[in-house]
GUKE-575395 format. One record per residue (C-alpha): residue in one letter; x, y, z. Coordinates in steps of 0.5 Angstrom, whole numbers. Example, Ala and Ser with C-alpha at 12.3 -4.5 7.8 and 13.67 -1.06 7.14 Angstrom:
2
 resn    px    py    pz
    A    25    -9    16
    S    27    -2    14
% end
This chain:
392
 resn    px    py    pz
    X     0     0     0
    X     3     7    -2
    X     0    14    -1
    X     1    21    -5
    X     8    24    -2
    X     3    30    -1
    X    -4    31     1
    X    -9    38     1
    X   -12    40     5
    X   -18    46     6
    X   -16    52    11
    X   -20    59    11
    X   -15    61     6
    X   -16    56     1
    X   -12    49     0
    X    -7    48     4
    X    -2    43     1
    X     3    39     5
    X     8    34     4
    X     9    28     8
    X    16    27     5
    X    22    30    10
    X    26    35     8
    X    34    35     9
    X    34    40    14
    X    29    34    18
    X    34    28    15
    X    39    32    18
    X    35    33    24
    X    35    26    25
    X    41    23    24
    X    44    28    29
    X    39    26    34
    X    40    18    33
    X    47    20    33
    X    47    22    39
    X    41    17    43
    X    46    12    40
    X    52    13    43
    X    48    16    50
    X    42    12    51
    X    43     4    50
    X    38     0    53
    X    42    -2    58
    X    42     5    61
    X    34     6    60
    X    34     0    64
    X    38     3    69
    X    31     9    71
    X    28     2    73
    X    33     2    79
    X    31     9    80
    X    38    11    77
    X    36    19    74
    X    44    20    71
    X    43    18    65
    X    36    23    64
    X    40    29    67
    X    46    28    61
    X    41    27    57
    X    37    32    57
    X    43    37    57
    X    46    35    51
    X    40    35    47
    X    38    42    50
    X    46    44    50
    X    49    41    44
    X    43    41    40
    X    38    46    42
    X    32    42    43
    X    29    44    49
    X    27    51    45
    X    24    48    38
    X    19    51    39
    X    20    57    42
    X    21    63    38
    X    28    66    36
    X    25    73    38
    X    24    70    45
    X    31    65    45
    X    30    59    42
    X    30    55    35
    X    24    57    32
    X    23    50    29
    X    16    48    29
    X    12    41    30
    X    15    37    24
    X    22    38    26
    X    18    36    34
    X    16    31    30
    X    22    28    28
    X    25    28    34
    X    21    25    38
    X    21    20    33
    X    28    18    35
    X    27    19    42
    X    20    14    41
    X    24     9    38
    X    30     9    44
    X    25    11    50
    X    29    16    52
    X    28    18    59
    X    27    26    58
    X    22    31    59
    X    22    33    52
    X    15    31    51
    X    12    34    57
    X    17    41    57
    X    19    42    50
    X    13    40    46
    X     6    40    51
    X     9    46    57
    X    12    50    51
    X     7    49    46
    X     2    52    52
    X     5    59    53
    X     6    60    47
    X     1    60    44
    X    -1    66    50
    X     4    70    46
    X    -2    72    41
    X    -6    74    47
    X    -8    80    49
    X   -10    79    55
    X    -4    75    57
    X     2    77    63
    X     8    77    56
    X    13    79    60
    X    12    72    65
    X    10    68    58
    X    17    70    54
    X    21    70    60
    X    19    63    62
    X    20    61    55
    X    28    64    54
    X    29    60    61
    X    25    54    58
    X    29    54    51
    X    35    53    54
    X    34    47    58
    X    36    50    65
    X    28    50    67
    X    24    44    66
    X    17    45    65
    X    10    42    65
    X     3    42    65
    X     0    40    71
    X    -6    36    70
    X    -7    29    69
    X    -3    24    64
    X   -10    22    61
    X   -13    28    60
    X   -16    29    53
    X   -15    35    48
    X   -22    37    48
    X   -23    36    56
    X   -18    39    60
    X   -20    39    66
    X   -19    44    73
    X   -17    41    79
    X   -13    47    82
    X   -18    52    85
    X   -15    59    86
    X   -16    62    93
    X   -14    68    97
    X    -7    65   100
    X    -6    61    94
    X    -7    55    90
    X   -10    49    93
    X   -12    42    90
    X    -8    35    88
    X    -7    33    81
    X    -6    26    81
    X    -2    22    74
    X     2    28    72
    X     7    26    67
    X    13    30    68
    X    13    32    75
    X    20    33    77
    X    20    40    73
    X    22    45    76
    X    16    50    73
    X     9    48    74
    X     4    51    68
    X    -2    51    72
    X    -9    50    70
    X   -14    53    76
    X   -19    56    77
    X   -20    63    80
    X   -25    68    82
    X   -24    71    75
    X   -26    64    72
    X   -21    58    68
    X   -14    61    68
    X    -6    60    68
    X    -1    59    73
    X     7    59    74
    X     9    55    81
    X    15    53    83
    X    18    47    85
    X    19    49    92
    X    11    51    93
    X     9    45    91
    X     9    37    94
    X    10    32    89
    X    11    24    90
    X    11    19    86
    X     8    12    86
    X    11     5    82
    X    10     6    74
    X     8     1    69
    X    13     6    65
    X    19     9    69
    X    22    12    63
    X    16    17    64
    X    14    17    72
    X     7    20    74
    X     6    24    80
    X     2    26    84
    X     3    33    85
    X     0    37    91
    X    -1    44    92
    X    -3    48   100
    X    -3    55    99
    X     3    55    94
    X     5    62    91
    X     4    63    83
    X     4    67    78
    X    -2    69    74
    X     0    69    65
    X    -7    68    63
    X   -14    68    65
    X   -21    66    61
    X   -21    65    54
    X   -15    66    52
    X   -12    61    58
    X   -17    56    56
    X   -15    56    48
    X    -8    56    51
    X    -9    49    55
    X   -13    46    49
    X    -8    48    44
    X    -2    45    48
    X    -6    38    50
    X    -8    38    42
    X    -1    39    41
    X     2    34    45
    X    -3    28    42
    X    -1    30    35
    X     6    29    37
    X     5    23    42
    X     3    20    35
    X    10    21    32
    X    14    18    39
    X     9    12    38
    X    11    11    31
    X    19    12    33
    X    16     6    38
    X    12     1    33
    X    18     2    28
    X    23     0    33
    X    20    -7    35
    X    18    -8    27
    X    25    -7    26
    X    28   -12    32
    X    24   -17    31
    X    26   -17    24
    X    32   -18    24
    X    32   -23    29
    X    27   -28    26
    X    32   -27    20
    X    37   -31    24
    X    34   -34    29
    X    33   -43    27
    X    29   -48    29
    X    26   -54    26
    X    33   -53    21
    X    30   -47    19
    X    31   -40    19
    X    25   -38    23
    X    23   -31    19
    X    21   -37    13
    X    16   -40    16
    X     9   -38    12
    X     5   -36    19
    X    10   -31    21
    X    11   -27    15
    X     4   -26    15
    X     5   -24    21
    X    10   -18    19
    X     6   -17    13
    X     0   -14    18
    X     5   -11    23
    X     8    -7    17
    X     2    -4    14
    X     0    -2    21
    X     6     1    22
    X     7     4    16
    X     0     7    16
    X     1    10    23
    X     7    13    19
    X     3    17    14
    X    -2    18    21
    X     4    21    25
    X     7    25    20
    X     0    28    17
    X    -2    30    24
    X     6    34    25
    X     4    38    19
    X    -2    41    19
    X     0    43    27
    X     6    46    23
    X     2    49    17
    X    -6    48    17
    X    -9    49    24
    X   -16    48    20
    X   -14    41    19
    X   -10    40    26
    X   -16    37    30
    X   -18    32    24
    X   -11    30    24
    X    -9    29    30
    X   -16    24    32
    X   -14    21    27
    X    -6    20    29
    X    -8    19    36
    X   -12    13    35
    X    -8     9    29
    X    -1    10    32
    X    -3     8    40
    X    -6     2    38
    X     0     0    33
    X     5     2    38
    X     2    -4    43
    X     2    -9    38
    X     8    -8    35
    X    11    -8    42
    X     6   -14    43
    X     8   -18    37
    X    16   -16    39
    X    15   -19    46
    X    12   -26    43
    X    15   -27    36
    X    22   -27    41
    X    20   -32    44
    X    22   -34    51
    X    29   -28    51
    X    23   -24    49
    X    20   -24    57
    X    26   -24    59
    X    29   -17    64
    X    35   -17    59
    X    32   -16    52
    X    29    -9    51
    X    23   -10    48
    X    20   -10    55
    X    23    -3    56
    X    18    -1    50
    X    11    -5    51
    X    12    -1    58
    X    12     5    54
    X     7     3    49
    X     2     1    53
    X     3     7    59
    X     2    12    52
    X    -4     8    50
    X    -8    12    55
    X    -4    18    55
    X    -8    24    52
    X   -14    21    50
    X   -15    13    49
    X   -16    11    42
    X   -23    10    43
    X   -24    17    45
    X   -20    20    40
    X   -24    16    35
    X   -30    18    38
    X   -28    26    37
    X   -28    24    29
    X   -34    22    29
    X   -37    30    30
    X   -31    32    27
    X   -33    30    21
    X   -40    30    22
    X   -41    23    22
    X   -45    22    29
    X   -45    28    34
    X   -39    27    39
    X   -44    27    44
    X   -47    20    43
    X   -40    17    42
    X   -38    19    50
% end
């Protein structure tokens, strides 16, 4: 199965075209990122995170903001950082998918920073507190997170977080990202919804046991904490609903990286592993099989990479998009990690292959901002199928 290399879609301003083929600056991107997860990030070193060893994501995470300037991608340059947009996000998470890297990228770099910058256009926003975290936060130096649950949908961000004379008050739980050292709080106040900036030190945060200890959930508890107020009504609203839609969109590429990972491992070793005198990637049933994994990872693919480019350059189309790519890469990601665990048989369970690194991962983000059944459920009413509603 093949698809055009490029694909139109409709915006206010007329057809919007957009390519799923990588440009050279994103090849380059790629290989550089790779490069670096490589000599950095074994699998044997991811494992470490399961015996609570934190080195490796600190190292990490400070030569992908230090030598490659990651951590502002999304920034703007006026504000300090790269000036990239969501295909270049895109291809980076793609690479960290694929190796499990256990650093805050998603939540700080994409979700976090996609929020506040999308306040930059806000009248009503508090611009000196927006740009400043943003400069801070382009350079790696202040980890960012947007507190609410690790499960939240898009289109239902939630407000757990009350604002009252003294402070903060309310206990988040499943929050993704927690050992930041910035908080983006959603709360609501006496003016209705709006934004909040905490210090670490003003909150409480505990962690439990995590399916997926490359990405720990926590609970994060506020009593009284001092904040900061960037934002409040409408324009924070909009802000918290496009940074949870941003993250999906770009969560669907980390799950293609995943899926593409476990089809490859797998691959190669069924083309050397015998049995029964017979390489065991010959055998009828198991090429099937594959045959299947690969149209479903390729279709997430093409999900992934459309739903990085209209976040990019058609915003019109970006909800459709990334419904569409939330709900194909996450079910693929569980079945190519499922199918890698099986198809290496019993080395396959065991401690030592990493496989297991990447079924954890794929089934914590199956339900990680929206499952793949509410996302296809927003579909419905996106395109006018059957009302949203129904399908809650």
């Amino acid at each position: 199965m093949t698809l055009p290399a490029t694909a139109t879609a409709t915006a206010s301003s007329g057809p919007v075209r957009l390519s799923l083929v990588e440009s050279e600056d994103e090849e380059q991107l790629r290989s550089v990122v790779r490069k670096l997860l490589t000599d950095r990030c074994a699998s044997d070193d991811v494992a470490a995170a399961y015996d609570g060893a934190d080195g490796l994501c600190e190292s990490l995470w400070r030569s992908l903001a230090d030598d490659l300037s990651l951590a502002g991608i999304l920034v703007p340059e006026e504000v300090g950082g790269a000036g990239g947009g969501a295909r270049e996000a895109g291809t980076v998470l793609e690479e960290l998918g694929s190796a499990v890297a256990p650093v805050p990228f998603l939540t700080s770099a994409v979700i976090a920073t996609s929020t506040l910058v999308r306040l930059m256009s806000a009248a009503s926003a508090d611009q000196d507190a927006v740009r400043d975290t943003l400069a801070v936060a382009a350079t790696g130096e202040s980890v960012l997170t947007l507190t609410v649950p690790w499960s939240t949908d898009p289109a239902d961000p939630v407000y757990i977080v009350r604002e009252e004379p003294d402070g903060l008050h309310g206990e988040v739980t499943l929050v993704a990202g927690a050992d930041a050292g910035t908080f983006l709080v959603p709360a609501l106040g006496a003016d209705g919804p709006g934004l909040w900036l905490v210090d670490r030190a003003a909150v409480q945060v505990s962690r439990g046991s995590d399916l997926d200890m490359t990405r720990p959930l926590a609970t994060v508890r506020f009593h009284g904490a001092a904040a900061r107020a960037v934002a409040h009504g409408p324009a924070a609203q909009d802000a918290v609903r496009a940074g949870l839609l941003t993250g999906a969109g770009l969560l669907a590429s980390e799950q293609l990286g995943l899926a593409h990972w476990c089809l490859a491992e797998t691959v190669s070793y069924l083309t050397v592993r015998r049995q029964f005198g017979r390489v065991v990637g010959g055998f009828q049933a198991i090429k099937h099989r594959l045959a299947d994994l690969y149209i479903a990872v390729e279709g997430a693919r093409a999900a992934a990479r459309y739903a990085a480019a209209t976040l990019a350059d058609d915003p019109v189309d970006a909800p459709v998009a990334v419904a569409v790519a939330a709900s194909a890469c996450g079910e693929a990601a569980v079945r190519a990690a499922e199918e890698c665990v099986q198809l290496h048989g019993g080395i396959g369970m065991t401690w030592e292959h990493p496989a297991h690194l990447r079924l954890k991962r794929a089934v914590a983000d199956h339900v990680a901002l929206g499952t793949p059944v509410r996302h296809r459920a927003r579909l419905g009413g996106l395109v006018g199928i059957v009302p949203d509603k129904e399908c809650r």
